[in-house]
N, C-alpha and C positions, 0 to 999 in steps of 0.2 A: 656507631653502626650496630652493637652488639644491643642497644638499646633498643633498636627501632625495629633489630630481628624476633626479639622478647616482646616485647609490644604486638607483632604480625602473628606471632606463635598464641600470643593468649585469644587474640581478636578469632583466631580460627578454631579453636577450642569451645569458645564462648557460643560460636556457629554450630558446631558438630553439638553438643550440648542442648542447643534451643534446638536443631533438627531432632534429635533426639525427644525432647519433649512432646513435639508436634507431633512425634510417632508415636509414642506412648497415647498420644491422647489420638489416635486418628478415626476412631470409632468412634469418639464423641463427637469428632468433628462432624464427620458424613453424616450423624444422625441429626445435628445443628442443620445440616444443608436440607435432610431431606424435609425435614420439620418445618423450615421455611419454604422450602419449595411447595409442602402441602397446603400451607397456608396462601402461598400465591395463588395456586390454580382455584382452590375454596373460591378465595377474592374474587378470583377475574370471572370464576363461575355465576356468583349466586350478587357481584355489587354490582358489575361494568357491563351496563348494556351495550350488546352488539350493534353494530355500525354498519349500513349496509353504503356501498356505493354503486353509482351510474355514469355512465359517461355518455357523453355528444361528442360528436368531431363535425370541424367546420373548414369548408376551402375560402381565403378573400380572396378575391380580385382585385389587384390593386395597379393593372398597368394604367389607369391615368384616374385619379381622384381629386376632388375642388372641395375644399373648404373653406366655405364663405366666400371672399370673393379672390381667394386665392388658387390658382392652378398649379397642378404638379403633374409632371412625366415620370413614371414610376418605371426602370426593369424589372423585371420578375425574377432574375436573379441576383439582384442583390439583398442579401440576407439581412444587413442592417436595417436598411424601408422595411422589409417583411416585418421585423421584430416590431419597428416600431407600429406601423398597421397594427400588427396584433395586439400589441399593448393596447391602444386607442382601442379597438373593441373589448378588450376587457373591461375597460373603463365604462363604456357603454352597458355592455351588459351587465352589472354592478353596480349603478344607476337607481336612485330610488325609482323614475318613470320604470325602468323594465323593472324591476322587483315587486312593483307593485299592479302591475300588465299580470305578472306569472299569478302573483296570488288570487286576485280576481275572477280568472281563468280556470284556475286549478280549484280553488278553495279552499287551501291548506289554512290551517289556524296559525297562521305564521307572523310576526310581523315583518319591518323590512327587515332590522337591522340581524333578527335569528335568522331569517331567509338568506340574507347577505354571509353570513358565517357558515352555512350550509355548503357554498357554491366556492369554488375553485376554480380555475383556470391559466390556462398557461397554453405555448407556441411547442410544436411538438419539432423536436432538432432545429431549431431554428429558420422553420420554413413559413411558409404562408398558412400550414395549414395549425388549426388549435383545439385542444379539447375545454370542455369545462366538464367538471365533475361537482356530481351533488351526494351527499354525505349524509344519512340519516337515520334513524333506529327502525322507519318502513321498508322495505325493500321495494315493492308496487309505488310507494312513494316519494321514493328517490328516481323512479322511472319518469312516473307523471311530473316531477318536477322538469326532470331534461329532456322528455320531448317536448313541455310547452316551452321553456325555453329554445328548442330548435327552430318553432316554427314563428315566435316572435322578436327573437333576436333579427335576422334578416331585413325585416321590416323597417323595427326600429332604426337600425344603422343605416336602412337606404334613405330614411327622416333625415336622415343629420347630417352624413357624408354624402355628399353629390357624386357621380359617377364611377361608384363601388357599388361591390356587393357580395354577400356573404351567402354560400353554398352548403348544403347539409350533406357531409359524406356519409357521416352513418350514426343511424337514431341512437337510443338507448335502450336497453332490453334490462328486463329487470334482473338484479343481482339474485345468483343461485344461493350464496352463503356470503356469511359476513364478510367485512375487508379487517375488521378487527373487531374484537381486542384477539392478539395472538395469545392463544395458550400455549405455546414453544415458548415463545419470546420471555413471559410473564415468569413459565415455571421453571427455566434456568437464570434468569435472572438473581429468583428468589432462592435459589438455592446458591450461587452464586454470594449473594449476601448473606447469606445464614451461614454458611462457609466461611467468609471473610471473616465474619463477626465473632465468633467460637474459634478460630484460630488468633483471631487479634487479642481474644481473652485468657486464653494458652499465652500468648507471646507474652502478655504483661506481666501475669505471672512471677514468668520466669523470672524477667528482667528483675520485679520487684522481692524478688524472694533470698532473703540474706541467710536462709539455713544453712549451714554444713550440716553436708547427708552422710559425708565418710570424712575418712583420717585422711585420704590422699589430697584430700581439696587442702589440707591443712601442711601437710609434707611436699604436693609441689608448689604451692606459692609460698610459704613461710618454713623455707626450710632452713634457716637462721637458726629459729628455733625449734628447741627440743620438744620432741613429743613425752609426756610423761605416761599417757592414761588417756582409755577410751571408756567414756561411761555406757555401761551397757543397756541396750532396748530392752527394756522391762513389760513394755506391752507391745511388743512385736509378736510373740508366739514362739521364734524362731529366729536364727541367721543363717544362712547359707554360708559353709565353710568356716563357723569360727567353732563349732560345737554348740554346749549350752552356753547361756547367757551370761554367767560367771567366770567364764573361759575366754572371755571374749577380750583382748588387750595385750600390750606388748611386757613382756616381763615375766608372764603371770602364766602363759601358756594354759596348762589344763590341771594344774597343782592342787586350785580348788574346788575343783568338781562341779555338781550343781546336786543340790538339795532335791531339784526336782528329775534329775537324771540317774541319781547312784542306788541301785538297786540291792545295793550291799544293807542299807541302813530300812529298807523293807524286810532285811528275814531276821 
């Protein structure tokens, strides 16, 4: 027991110690953080083109639809049919036909498959109705992409699904400012890591540094043995509280003065 309370007592010492370090150094830390954080915002400034985005919103009608030569009776409230509706016009509108309808129309320099990566969509709460969203470094052309999409998706899907139809709630207007890159996000991030990383280089450090910096590190773990002698800091300048530097030891108190302190052997 007396083992395992010796053991808990160093592990907590060991703690206080590394806390200690990390204070010592804590201005080098923060300036590690801010250094990274400057260099994030620089980044996300002048490499990471902004992204603008657009949205559409669309109502299905989905109380009675036939695919192929199959018929279905649909509620409008059940939520699961809805999902699945929706899902199937995603599908649709994601379609090399409509992708290649949009660029036609529009005359973006796009092919399908960068067109197709642009576009998003998804059921908004799990109802009938969905948005798609278009993503892009134009903002006018992240517009024009989702209202031609608005007004040829419709069509499309009444091609293909018999006795549906999909409704335009509300167009797209073009985006005021970017949807990203966040410079919040970026520049605590980065500081964030620069933090980590300057404190993780503090922590090894420690961990890895076998000096004895005093006699107590030596009298409370090894106090078995006898201490005979402390060799003194010769390029320190100074020590706090032991006098000069030849005074500095047990034994020996201030007996020998120091050469460079005795004012006597000047006159």
């Amino acid at each position: 027991m007396s083992e395992t309370r010796t053991e808990q007592a160093e592990y907590e010492i060991d703690l206080l110690q590394l806390g200690k370090a990390l204070w010592h150094r804590i201005v080098l830390i923060l300036l590690a953080g801010a250094l990274a954080a400057s260099i994030g915002y620089l980044y996300t400034r002048f490499y990471v083109t902004p992204l603008y985005q657009s949205t559409a919103t669309f109502y299905v009608n989905n109380k009675s639809i036939s695919v192929g030569s199959n018929s279905l009776s649909l509620s409008t409230g059940d939520i699961n049919v809805s999902k699945s509706l929706v899902n199937t016009y995603i599908v649709i509108l994601r379609s090399r036909t409509t992708m290649n309808e949009v660029i036609e129309k529009t005359g973006v320099p796009y092919s399908y498959s960068k067109l197709r990566s642009m576009i998003s969509a998804s059921s908004v709460d799990n109802t009938e109705i969905f948005q798609i969203k278009v993503t892009g470094p134009d903002a006018a052309e992240t517009e024009q992409i989702a209202n031609c999409i608005a007004l040829v998706l419709p069509e499309t899907v009444a091609s293909i699904v018999d006795g549906t139809s999909v409704r335009i709630v509300d167009y797209a207007v073009e985006p005021s400012a970017p949807s990203s890159p966040s410079y919040t996000r970026n520049v605590v991030l980065a500081f964030l890591i620069g933090f980590a990383l300057a404190a993780a280089v503090v922590i090894i450090r420690f961990l890895t540094d076998d000096t004895i910096h005093t006699e107590d590190y030596l009298t409370e773990n090894y106090s078995a043995i006898p201490l005979l002698a402390v060799v003194p800091d010769l390029q320190g300048g100074h020590t706090k509280g032991y006098g000069s530097h030849y005074g500095y030891g047990y034994g020996y108190g201030y007996g020998y003065g120091s050469s460079y302190g005795d004012k006597s052997r000047k006159t």
